[in-house]
C-alpha positions in Angstrom: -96.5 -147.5 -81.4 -95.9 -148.1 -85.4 -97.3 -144.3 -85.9 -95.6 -142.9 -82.9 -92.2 -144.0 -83.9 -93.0 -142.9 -88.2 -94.1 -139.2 -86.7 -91.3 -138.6 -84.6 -89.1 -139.5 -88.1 -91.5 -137.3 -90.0 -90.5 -134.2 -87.0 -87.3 -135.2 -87.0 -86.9 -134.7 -90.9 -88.5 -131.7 -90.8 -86.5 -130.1 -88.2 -83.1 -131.2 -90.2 -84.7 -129.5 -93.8 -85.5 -126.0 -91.3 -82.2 -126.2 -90.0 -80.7 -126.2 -93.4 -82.5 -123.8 -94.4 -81.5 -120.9 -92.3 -77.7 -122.3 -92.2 -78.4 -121.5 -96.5 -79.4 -117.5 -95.3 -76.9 -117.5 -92.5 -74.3 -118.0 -95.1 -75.9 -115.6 -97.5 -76.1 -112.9 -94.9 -72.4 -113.3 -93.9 -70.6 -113.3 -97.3 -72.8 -109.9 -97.6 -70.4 -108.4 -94.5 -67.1 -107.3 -93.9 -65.3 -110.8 -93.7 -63.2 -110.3 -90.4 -60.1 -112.4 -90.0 -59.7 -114.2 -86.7 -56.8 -115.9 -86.1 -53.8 -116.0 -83.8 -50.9 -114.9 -86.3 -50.6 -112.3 -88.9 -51.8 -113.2 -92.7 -48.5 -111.9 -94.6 -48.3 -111.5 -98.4 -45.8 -111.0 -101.1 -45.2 -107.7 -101.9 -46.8 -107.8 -105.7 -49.9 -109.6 -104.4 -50.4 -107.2 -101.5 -50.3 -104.4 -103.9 -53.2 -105.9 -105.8 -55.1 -107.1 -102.4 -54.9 -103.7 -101.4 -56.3 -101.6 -103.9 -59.3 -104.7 -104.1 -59.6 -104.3 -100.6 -58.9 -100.2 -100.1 -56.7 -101.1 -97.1 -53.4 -99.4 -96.7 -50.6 -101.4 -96.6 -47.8 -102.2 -94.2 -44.1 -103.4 -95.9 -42.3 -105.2 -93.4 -38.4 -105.1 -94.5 -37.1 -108.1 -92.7 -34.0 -110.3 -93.2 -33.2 -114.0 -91.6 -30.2 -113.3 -89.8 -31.8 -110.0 -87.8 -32.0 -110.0 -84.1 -34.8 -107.3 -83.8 -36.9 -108.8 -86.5 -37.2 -112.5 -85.0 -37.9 -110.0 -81.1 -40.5 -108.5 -83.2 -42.2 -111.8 -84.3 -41.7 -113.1 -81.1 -43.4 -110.2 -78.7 -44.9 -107.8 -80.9 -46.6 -109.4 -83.7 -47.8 -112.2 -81.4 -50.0 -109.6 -79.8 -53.7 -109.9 -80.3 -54.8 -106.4 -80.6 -51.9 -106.0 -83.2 -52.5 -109.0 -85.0 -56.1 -107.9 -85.2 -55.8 -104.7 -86.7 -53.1 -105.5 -89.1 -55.4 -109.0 -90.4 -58.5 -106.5 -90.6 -57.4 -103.1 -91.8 -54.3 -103.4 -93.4 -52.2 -105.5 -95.8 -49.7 -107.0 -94.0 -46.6 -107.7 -96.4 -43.1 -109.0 -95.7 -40.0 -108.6 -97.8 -36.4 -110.5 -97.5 -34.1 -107.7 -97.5 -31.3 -110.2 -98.8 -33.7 -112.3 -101.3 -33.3 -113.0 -104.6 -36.9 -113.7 -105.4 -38.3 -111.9 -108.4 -41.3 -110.2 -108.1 -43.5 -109.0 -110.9 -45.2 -105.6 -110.1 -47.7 -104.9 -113.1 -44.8 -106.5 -115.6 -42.0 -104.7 -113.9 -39.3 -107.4 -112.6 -37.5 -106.9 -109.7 -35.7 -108.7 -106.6 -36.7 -108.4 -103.0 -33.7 -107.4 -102.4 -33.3 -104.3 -104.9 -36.8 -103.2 -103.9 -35.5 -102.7 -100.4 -32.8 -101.0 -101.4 -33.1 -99.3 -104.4 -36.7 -98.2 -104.3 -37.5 -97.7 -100.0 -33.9 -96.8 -99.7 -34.1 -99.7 -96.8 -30.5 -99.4 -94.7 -31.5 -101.4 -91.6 -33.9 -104.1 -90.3 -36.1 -104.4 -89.4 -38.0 -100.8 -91.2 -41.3 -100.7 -91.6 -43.0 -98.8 -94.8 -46.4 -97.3 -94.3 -48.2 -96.9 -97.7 -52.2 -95.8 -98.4 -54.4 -98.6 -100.4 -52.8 -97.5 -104.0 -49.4 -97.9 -103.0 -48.5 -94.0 -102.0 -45.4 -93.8 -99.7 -46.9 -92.2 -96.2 -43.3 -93.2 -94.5 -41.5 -95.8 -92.6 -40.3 -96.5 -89.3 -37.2 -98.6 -88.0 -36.1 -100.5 -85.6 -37.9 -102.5 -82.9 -41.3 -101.4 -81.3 -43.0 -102.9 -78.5 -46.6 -103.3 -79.4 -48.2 -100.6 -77.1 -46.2 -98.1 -79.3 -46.4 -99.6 -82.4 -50.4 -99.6 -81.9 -50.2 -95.9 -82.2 -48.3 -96.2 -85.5 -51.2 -98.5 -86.9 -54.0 -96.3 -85.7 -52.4 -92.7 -86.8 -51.8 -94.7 -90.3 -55.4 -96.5 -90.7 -57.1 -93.5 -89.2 -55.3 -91.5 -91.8 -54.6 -89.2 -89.1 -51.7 -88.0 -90.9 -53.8 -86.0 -93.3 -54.8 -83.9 -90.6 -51.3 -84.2 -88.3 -47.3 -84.5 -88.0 -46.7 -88.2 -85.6 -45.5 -86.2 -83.0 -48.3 -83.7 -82.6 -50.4 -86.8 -82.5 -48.3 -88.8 -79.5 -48.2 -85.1 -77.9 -52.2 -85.6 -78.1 -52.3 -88.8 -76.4 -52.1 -91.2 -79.6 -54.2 -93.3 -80.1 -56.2 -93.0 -76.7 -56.0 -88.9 -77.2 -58.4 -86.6 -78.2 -57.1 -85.9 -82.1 
């Protein structure tokens, strides 16, 4: 019984050191992938360390210019942005960054000092909230859009931006083409 009970140890030892093993190369393997991003809410960042994330990453970037007091920007974080497929594809293929329209908060772009708030008004021209800026991984204007969006149409936006489609296409061509679900 003695030898019984000291083998099923020994197996039982042996299974924990394989299963360590292969958790070691299952790690490996992953950290060698694409690290996708699940989770249930939108991963925002400042606008100078988006800037940087994005040209590590090579993701375009998306500039939310948002205040606390507006109407349409606490609809969009209620309905829109709560939307799987949008918070999907704005965790995975773009950085997501949100500026306070009336902050005061200094940021520091590659040593250049500036305010939330004169950024979104001095340097995207911002007028309204919420406006969202579209920009490609090193920070070059595509173009904004204002005003709320439902998420069906804002999905087109995200796809015509992170396809790039807009190499290739004016926005409207692109809806008149079926969007995102077209043949473009």
């Amino acid at each position: 019984m003695r030898k019984i009970f000291i083998g099923l140890i020994i197996i039982l030892m042996m299974a924990m050191i394989s299963s360590a093993d292969n958790n070691k190369d299952g790690a490996h393997k992953s950290q060698t992938k694409k690290d996708v991003i699940d989770t249930n809410q939108i991963i925002w960042h400042n606008y100078d360390e988006g800037l940087k994330l994005a040209v590590k990453t090579e993701r375009p970037i998306m500039v939310n210019f948002t205040t606390t007091w507006c109407g349409y920007c606490k609809k969009m974080n209620r309905t829109t942005f709560i939307d799987s497929e949008i918070v999907n594809i704005l965790n995975n293929d773009f950085v997501s960054i949100k500026v306070d329209g009336d902050s005061q908060t200094e940021l520091n772009i590659d040593g250049y000092k500036i305010t939330e708030r004169n950024l979104t008004r001095s340097e995207y021209g911002v007028r309204g909230y919420p406006t969202y800026w579209f920009l490609k991984s090193n920070a070059e204007r595509i173009g904004p859009i204002s005003g709320y969006k439902a998420a069906d149409p804002f999905l087109d936006v995200l796809y015509y931006v992170r396809d790039e489609v807009y190499d290739k296409m004016k926005f409207d061509e692109y809806m008149k083409n079926g969007g995102r679900k077209g043949n473009y």
